[in-house]
DOTOR-576845 format. One record per residue (C-alpha): x, y, z; residue number from 1; residue in one letter. Coordinates in steps of 0.5 Angstrom, whole numbers, plus 2048, in hexadecimal, padded with zeros to 3 digits. Example, Ala and Ser with C-alpha at 12.3 -4.5 7.8 and 13.67 -1.06 7.14 Angstrom:
+-----+-----+-----+-----+----+
!   X !   Y !   Z !   i ! aa !
+-----+-----+-----+-----+----+
! 819 ! 7F7 ! 810 !   1 !  A !
! 81B ! 7FE ! 80E !   2 !  S !
+-----+-----+-----+-----+----+
This chain:
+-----+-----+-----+-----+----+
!   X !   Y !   Z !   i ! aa !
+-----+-----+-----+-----+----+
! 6CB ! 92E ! 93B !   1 !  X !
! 6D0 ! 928 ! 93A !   2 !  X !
! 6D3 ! 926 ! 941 !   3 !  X !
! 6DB ! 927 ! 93F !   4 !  X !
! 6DD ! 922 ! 945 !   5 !  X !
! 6D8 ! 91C ! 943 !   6 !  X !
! 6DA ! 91D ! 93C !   7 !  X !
! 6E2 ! 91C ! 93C !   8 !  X !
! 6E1 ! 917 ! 941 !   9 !  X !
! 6DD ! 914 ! 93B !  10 !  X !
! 6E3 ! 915 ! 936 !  11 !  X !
! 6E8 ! 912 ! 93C !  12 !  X !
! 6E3 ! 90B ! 93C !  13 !  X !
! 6E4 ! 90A ! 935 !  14 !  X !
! 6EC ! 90B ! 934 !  15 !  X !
! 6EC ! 906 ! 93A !  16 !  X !
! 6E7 ! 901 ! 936 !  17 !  X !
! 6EA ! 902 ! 92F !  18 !  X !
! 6F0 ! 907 ! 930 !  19 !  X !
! 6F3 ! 90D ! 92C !  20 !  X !
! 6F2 ! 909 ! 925 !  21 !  X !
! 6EA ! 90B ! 925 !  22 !  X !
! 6EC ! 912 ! 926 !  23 !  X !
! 6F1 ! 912 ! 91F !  24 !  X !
! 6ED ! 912 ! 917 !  25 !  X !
! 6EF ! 90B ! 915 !  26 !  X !
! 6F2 ! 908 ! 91B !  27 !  X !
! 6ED ! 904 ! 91E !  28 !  X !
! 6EB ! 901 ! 918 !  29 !  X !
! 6F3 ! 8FF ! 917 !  30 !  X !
! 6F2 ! 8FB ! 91D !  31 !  X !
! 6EC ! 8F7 ! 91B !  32 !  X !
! 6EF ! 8F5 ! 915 !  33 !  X !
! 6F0 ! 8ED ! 915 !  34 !  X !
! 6F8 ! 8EC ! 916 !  35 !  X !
! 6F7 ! 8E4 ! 916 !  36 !  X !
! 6F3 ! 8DD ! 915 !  37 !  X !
! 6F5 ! 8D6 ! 919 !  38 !  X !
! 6F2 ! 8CF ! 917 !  39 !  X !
! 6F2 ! 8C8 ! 91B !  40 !  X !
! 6EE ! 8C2 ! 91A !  41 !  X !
! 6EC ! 8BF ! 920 !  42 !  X !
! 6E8 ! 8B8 ! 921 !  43 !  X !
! 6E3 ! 8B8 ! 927 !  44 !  X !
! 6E0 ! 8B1 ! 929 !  45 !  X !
! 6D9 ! 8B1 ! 929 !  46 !  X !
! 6D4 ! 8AE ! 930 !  47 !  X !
! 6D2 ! 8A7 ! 92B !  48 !  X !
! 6D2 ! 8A6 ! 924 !  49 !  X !
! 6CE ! 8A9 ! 91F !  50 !  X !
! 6CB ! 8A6 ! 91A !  51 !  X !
! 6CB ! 8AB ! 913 !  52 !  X !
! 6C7 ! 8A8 ! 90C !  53 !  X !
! 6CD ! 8A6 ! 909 !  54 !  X !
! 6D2 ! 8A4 ! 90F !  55 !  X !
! 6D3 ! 8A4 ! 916 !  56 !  X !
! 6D8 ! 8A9 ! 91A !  57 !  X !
! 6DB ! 8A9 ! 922 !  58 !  X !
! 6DF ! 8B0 ! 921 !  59 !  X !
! 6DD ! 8B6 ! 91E !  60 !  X !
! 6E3 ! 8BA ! 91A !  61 !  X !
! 6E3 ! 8C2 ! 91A !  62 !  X !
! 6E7 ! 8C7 ! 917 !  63 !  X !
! 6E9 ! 8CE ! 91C !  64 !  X !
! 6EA ! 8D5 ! 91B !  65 !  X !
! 6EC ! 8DA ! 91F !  66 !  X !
! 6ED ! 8E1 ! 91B !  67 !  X !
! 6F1 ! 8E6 ! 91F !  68 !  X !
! 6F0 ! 8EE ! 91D !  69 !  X !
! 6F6 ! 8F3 ! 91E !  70 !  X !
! 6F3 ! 8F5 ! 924 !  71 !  X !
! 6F4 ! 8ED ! 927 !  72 !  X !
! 6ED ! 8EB ! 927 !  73 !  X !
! 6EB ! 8E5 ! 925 !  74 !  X !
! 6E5 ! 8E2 ! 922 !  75 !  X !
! 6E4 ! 8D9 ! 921 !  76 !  X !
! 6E1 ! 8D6 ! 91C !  77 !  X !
! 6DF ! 8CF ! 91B !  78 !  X !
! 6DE ! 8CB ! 916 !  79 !  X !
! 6DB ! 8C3 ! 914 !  80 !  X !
! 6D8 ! 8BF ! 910 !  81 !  X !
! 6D2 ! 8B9 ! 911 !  82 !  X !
! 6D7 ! 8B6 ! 90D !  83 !  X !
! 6DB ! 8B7 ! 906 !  84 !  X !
! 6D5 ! 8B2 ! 903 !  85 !  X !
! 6CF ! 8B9 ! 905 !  86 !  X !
! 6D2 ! 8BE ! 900 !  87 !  X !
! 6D9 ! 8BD ! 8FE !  88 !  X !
! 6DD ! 8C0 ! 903 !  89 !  X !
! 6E1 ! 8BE ! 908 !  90 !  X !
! 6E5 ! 8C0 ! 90F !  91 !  X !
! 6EB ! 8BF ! 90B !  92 !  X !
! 6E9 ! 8C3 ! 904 !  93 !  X !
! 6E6 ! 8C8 ! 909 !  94 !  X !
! 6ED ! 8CA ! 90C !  95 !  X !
! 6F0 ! 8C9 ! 905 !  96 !  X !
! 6EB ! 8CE ! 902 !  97 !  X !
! 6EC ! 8D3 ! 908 !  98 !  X !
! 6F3 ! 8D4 ! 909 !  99 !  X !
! 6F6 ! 8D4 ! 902 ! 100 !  X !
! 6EF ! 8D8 ! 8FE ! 101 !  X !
! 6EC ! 8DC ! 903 ! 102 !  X !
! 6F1 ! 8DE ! 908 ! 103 !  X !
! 6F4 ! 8E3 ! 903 ! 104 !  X !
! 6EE ! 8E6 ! 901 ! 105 !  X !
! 6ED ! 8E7 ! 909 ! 106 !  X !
! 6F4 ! 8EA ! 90C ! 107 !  X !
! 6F4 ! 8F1 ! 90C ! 108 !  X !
! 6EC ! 8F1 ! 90C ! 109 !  X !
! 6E7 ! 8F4 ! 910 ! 110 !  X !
! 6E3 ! 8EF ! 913 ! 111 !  X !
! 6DE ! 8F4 ! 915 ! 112 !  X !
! 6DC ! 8F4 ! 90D ! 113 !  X !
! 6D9 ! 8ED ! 90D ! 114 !  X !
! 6D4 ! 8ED ! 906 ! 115 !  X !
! 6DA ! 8F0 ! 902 ! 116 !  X !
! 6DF ! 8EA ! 906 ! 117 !  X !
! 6D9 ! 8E5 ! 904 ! 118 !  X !
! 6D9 ! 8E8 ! 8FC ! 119 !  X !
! 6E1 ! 8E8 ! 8FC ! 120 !  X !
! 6E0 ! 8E1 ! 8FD ! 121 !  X !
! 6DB ! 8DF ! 8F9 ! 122 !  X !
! 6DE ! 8E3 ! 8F3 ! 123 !  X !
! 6E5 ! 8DF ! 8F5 ! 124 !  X !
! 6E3 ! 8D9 ! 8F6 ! 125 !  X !
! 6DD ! 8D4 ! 8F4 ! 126 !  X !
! 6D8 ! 8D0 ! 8F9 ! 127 !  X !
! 6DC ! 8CD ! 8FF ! 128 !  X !
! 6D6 ! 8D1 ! 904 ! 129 !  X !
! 6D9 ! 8CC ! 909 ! 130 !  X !
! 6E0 ! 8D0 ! 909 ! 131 !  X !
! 6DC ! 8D7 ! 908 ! 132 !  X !
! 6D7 ! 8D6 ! 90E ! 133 !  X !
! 6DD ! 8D4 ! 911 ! 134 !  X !
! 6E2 ! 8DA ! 911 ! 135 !  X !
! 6DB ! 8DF ! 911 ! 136 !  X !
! 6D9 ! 8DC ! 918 ! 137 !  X !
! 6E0 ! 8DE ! 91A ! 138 !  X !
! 6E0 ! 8E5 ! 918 ! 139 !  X !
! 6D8 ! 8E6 ! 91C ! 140 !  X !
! 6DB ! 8E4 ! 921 ! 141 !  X !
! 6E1 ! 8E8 ! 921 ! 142 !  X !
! 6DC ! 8EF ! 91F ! 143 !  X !
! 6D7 ! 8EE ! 925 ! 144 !  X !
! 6DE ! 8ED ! 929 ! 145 !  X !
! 6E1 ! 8F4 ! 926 ! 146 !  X !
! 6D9 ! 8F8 ! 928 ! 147 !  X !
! 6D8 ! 8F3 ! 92E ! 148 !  X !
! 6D1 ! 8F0 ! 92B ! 149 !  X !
! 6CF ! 8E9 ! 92A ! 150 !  X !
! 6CF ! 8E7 ! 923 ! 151 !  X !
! 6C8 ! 8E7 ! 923 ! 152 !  X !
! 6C7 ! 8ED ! 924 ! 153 !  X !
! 6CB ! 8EF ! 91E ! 154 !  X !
! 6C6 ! 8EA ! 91B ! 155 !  X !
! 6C0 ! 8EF ! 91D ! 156 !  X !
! 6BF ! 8EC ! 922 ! 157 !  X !
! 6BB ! 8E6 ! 927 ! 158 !  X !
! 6B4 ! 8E4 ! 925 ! 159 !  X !
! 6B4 ! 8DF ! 92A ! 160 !  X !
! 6BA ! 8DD ! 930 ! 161 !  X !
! 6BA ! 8D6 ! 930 ! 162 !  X !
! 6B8 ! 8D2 ! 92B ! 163 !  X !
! 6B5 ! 8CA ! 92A ! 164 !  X !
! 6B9 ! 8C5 ! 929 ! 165 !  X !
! 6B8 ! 8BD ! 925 ! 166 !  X !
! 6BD ! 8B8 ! 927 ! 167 !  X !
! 6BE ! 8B3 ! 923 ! 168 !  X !
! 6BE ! 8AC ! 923 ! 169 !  X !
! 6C3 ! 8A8 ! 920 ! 170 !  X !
! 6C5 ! 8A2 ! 922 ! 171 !  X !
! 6C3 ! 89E ! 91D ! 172 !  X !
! 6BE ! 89A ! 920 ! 173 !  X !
! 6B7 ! 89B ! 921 ! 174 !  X !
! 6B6 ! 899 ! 927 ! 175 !  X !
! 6BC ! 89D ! 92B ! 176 !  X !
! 6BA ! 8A3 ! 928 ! 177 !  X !
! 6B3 ! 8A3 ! 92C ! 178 !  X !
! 6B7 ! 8A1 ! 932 ! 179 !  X !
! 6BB ! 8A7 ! 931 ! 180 !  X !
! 6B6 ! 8AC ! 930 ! 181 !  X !
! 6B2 ! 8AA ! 936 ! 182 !  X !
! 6B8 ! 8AA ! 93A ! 183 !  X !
! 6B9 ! 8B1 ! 937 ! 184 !  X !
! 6B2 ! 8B3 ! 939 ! 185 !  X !
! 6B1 ! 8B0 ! 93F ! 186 !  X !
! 6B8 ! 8B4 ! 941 ! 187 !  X !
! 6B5 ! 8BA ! 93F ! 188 !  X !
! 6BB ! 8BB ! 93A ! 189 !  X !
! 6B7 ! 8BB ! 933 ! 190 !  X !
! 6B0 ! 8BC ! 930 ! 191 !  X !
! 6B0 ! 8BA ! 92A ! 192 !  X !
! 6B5 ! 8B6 ! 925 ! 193 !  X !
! 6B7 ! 8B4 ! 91D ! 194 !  X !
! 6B7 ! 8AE ! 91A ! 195 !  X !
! 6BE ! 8AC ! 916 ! 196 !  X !
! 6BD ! 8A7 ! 912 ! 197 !  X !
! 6BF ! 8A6 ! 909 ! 198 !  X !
! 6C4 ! 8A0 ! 90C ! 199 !  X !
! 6BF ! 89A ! 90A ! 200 !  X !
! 6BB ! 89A ! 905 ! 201 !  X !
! 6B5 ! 89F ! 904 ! 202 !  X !
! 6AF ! 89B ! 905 ! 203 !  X !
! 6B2 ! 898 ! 90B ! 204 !  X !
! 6B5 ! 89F ! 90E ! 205 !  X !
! 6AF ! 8A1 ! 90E ! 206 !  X !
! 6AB ! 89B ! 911 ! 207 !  X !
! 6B1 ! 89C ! 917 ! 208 !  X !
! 6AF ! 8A4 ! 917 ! 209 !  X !
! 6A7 ! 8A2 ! 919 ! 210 !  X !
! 6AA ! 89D ! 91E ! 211 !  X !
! 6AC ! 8A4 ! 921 ! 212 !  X !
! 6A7 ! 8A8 ! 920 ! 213 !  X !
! 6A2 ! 8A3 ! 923 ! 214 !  X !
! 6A6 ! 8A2 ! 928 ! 215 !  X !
! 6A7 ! 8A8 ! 92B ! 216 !  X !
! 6A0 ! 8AB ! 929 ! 217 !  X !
! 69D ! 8AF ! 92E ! 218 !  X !
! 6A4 ! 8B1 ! 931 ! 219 !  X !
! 6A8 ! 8B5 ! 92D ! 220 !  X !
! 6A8 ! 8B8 ! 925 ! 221 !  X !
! 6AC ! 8B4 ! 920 ! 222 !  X !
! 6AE ! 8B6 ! 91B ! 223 !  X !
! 6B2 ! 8B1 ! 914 ! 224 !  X !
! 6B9 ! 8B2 ! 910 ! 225 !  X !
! 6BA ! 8AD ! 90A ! 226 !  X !
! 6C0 ! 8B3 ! 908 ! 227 !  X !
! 6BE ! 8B2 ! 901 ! 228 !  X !
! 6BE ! 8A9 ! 900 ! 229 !  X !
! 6B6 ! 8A8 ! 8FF ! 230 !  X !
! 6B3 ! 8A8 ! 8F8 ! 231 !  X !
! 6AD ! 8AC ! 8F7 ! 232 !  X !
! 6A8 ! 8A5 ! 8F6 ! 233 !  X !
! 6AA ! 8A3 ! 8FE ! 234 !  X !
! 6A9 ! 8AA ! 900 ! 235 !  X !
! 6A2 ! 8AB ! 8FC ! 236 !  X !
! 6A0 ! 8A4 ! 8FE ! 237 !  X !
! 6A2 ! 8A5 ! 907 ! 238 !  X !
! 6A0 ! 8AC ! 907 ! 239 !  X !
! 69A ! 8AA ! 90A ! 240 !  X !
! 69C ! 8A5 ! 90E ! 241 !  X !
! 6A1 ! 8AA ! 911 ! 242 !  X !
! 69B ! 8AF ! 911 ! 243 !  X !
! 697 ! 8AA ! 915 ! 244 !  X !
! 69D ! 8A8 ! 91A ! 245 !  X !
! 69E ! 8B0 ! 91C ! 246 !  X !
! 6A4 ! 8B1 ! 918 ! 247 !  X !
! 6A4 ! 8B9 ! 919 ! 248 !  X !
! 6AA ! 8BA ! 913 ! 249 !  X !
! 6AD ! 8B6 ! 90D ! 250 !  X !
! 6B4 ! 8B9 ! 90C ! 251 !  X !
! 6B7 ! 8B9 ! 905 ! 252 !  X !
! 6B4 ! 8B2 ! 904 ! 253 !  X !
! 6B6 ! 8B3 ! 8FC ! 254 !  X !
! 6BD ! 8B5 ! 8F9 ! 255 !  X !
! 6BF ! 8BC ! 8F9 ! 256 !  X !
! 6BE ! 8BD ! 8F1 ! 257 !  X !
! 6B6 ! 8BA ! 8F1 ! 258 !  X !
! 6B2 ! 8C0 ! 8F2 ! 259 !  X !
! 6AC ! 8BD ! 8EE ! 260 !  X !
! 6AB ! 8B7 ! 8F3 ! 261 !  X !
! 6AD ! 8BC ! 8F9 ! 262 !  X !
! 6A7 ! 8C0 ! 8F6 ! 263 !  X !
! 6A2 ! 8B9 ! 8F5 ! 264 !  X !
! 6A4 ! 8B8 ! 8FC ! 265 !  X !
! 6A2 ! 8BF ! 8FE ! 266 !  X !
! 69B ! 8BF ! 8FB ! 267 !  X !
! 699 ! 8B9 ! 8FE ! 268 !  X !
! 699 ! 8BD ! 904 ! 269 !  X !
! 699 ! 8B8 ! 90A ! 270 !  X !
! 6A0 ! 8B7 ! 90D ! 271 !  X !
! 6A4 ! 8BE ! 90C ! 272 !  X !
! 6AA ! 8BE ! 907 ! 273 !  X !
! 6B0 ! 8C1 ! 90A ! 274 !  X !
! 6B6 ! 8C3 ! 905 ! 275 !  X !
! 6BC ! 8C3 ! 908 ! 276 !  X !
! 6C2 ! 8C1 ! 902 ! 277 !  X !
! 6BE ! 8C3 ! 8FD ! 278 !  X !
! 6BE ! 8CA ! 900 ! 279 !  X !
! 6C5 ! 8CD ! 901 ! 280 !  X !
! 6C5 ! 8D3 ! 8FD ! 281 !  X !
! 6C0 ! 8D8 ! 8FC ! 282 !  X !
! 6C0 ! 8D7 ! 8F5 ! 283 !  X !
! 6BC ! 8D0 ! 8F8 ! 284 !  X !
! 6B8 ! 8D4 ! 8FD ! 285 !  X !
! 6B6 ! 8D8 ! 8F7 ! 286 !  X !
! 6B3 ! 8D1 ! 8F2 ! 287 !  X !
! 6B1 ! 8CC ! 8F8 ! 288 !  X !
! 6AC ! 8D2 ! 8FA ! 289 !  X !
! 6AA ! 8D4 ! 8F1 ! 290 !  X !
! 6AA ! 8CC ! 8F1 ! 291 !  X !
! 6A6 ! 8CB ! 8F8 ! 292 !  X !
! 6AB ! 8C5 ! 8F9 ! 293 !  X !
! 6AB ! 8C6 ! 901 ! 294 !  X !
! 6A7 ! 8C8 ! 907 ! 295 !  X !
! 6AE ! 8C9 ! 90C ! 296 !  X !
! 6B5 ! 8CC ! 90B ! 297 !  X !
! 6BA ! 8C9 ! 90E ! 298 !  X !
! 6BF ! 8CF ! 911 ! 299 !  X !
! 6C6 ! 8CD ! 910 ! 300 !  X !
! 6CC ! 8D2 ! 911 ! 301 !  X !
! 6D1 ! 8CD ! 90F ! 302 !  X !
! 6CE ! 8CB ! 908 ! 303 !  X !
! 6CC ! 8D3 ! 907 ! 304 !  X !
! 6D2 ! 8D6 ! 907 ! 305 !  X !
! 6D0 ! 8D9 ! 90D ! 306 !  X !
! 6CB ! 8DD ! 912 ! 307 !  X !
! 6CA ! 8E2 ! 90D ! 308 !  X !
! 6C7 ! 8DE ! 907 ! 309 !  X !
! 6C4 ! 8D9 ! 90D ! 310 !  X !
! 6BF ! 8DF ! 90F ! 311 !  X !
! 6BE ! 8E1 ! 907 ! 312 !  X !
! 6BC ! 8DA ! 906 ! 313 !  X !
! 6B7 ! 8DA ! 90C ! 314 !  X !
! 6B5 ! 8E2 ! 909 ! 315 !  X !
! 6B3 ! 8DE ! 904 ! 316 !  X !
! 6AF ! 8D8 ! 906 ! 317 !  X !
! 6AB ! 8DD ! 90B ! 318 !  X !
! 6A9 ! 8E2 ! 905 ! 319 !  X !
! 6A6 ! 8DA ! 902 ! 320 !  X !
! 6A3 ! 8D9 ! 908 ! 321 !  X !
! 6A7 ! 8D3 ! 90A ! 322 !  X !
! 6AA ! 8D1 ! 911 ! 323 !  X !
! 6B2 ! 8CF ! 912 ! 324 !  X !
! 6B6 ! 8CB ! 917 ! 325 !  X !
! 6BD ! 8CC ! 919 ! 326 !  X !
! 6C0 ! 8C8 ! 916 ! 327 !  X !
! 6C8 ! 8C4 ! 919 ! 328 !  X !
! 6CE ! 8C2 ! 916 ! 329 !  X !
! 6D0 ! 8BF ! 91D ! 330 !  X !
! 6D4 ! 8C5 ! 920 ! 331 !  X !
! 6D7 ! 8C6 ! 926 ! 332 !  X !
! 6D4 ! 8CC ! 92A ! 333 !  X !
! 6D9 ! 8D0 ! 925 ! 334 !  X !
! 6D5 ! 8CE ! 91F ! 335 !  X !
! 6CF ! 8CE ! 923 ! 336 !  X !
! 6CF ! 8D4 ! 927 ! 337 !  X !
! 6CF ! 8D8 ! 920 ! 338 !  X !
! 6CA ! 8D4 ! 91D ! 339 !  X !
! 6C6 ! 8D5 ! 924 ! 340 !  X !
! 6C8 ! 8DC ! 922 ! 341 !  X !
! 6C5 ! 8DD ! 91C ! 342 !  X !
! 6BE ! 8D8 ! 91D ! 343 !  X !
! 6BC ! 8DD ! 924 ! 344 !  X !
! 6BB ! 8E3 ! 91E ! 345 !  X !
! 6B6 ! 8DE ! 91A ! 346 !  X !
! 6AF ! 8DF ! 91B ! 347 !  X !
! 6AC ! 8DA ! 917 ! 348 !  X !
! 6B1 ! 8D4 ! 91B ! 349 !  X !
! 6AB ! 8D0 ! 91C ! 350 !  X !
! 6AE ! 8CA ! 91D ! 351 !  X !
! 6B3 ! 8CB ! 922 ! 352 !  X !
! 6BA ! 8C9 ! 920 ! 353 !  X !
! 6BF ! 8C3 ! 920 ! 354 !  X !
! 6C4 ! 8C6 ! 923 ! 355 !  X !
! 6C7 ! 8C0 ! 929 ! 356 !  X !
! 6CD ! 8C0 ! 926 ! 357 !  X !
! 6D1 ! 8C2 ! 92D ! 358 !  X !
! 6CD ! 8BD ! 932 ! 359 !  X !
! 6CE ! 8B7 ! 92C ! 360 !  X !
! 6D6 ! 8B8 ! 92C ! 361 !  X !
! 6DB ! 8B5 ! 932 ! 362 !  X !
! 6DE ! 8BB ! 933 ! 363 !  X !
! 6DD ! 8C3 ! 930 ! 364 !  X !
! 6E3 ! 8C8 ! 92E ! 365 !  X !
! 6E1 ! 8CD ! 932 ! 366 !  X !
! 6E2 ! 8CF ! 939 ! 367 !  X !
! 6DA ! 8D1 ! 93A ! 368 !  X !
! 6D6 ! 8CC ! 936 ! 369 !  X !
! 6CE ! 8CF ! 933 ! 370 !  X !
! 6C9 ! 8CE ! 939 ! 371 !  X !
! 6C4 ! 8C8 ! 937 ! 372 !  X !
! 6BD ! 8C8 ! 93C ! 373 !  X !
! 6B8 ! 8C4 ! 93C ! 374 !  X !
! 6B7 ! 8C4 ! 934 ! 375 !  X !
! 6BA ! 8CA ! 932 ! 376 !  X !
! 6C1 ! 8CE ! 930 ! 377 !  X !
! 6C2 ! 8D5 ! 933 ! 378 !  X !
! 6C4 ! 8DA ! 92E ! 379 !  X !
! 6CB ! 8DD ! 931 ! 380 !  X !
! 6CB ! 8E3 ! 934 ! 381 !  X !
! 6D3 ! 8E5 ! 934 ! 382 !  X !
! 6D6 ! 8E9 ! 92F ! 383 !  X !
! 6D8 ! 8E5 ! 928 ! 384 !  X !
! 6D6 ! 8DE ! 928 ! 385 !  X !
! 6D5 ! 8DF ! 930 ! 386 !  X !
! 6DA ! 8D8 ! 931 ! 387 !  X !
! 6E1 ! 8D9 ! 932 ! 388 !  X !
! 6E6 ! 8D4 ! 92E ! 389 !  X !
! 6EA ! 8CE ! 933 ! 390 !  X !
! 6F1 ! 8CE ! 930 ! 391 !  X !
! 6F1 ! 8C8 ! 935 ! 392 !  X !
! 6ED ! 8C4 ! 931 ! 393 !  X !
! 6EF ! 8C6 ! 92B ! 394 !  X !
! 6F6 ! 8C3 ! 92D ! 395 !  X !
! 6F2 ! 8BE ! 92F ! 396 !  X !
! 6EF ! 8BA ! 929 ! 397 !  X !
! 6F4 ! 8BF ! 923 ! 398 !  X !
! 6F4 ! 8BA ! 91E ! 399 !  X !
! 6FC ! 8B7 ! 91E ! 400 !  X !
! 6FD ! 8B9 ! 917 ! 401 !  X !
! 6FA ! 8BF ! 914 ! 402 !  X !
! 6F9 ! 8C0 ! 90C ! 403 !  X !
! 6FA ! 8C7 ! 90C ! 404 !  X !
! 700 ! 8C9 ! 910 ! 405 !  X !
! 700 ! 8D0 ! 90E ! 406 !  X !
! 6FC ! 8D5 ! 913 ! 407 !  X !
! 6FB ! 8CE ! 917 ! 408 !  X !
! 6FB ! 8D1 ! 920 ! 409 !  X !
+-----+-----+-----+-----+----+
């Protein structure tokens, strides 16, 4: 028997929750409807100089989203890139793309349909995933708003809590960069590190990388970014070298396009071969794994197109049997939260990840920063994202003048 008392008690509880509309045929759904877009441009200054293959920077440029529903919930977004130099995009292309082509599709929309939202997309606009992931990660996290659930439930769930993370080690010089990882390891902040390099010549980055490697042998794991700048004939002629230093990954030490020297590399099966620009779609995933041209995949959201395509080309690289990482476009705990997100559901993350980008800024954009402990990054717990935006900041290093002024909050 039903108890009648215990069930329209349970009826009173969800008109309190959501009210009347969930009782009417279509009502509810009018009130998930996506009403409004907003954008920003922000500059945040980051703690030192960082030191990219191609240049040097102090602050760090994001575009904001907030997508607000009918019924007033609101769902953030972040986007940013490395630099316009990493794959075309940029902070200001970014909002342009956002405001003036996907906007439209999206006014009126239901945002719980993502995977039609991300096809509208792809059939209305070419490339720009920066953009995409931007506008997906804002409608996760308004989803797991509107059913009070983490986004990466919505993912499939956590295979693990907290993830390993790489700090990396861009000063410049050789030097400093070992101070600065025994520092960090002595603080009991980070583990295990990444090398930048690609801004000297090829044969001298890596002379500075073994320096490093040795010089931090016995402490912690390191791992080598050249981002694309070496040529195949020093990376055959080091590999070796790097082998014997204790070098524990190469990432994407030669151009995005060179498949067949990646594979060289590969089969000389001593450093393993991370690919990181050379893997940004799945069609990437698919010939990296036919040409056997990596032994890790470098997870970015970002250069993607967002969460969902990030975990189908993880699926990919597990059905081959190779590792991932998590991979950072040097986000504030916005971007690193739904990268977190989607890496926690992986289960062939065996390299951890590189998500330090809140720690590395002066300052965050939300008002309850992602927690850092003793190496690692806890996954949020809270609904969407699991950070709330800080207008405060937004306000506080807004770009003066915006290139969009349409939807600009």
């Amino acid at each position: 028997m039903y108890d009648i008392d215990c069930l329209c008690t349970t009826i009173v509880q969800f008109k309190m929750q959501f009210g009347n509309s969930i009782f009417i045929k279509g009502e509810y759904k009018m009130k998930t409807m996506i009403k409004q877009i907003r954008s920003v441009i922000v500059d945040v200054p980051i703690k030192r100089p960082h030191q990219f293959s191609t240049e040097i920077v102090s602050t760090k440029s994001f575009v904001v989203i907030q997508v607000e529903l009918e019924n007033g919930l609101i769902g953030i977004g972040e986007g940013t890139t490395p630099g316009i130099w990493w794959n075309g995009e940029s902070v200001e292309t970014m909002q342009l793309v956002i405001e003036r082509y996907l906007k439209p599709l999206l006014i009126n929309q239901d945002p719980r349909n993502i995977e039609q939202l991300l096809q509208l997309f792809d059939r209305h606009v070419r490339a720009n995933p920066f953009a995409k992931a931007t506008v997906e990660m804002a409608l996760f996290d308004v989803v797991g708003k509107i059913y009070n659930a983490p986004v990466h439930q919505l993912l499939g769930g956590l295979y693990q809590d907290a993830i390993d993370v790489k700090w990396a080690l861009a000063t410049g010089d050789a030097d400093d960069d070992i101070a600065e990882a025994k520092e960090l390891v002595s603080s009991k902040q980070y583990r295990d590190f990444k090398i930048k390099a690609g801004k000297y010549q090829p044969v001298d980055d890596a002379k500075r990388a073994i320096k490093i490697a040795e010089g931090l042998h016995g402490i912690s794991s390191i791992g080598i970014d050249p981002n694309g700048s070496w040529d195949k004939l020093t990376a055959v002629r080091w590999m070796e070298h790097l082998n014997d230093a204790g070098v524990d990954f190469l990432e994407q030490p030669l151009s995005p396009l060179d498949f067949d020297g990646a594979a060289k590399l590969v089969s000389m099966k001593k450093v393993p071969v991370m690919a990181d620009e050379s893997v940004a779609t799945i069609q990437d995933a698919q010939r990296l794994v036919q040409e056997k041209a990596a032994d890790i995949f470098s997870l970015k959201i970002h250069k993607s197109g967002g969460m969902r395509n990030t975990l189908k080309i993880a699926a990919i690289a597990e059905s081959a049997g190779l590792a991932c990482f998590g991979g950072t476009s040097l986000e504030s705990s916005i971007g690193s939260a739904a990268s977190i997100h989607a890496f926690g559901t992986i289960r062939n993350l065996s390299y951890g990840c590189e998500s330090f980008g809140p720690p590395w800024l002066a300052d965050d954009l939300v008002k309850n920063p992602l927690e850092f402990k003793e190496g690692k990054v806890i996954i949020p717990s809270g609904a969407g994202l699991g950070v709330e935006l800080d207008e405060m900041k937004i306000e506080k290093y807004r770009r003066k003048k915006e290139r969009v002024t349409n939807g600009v909050f």
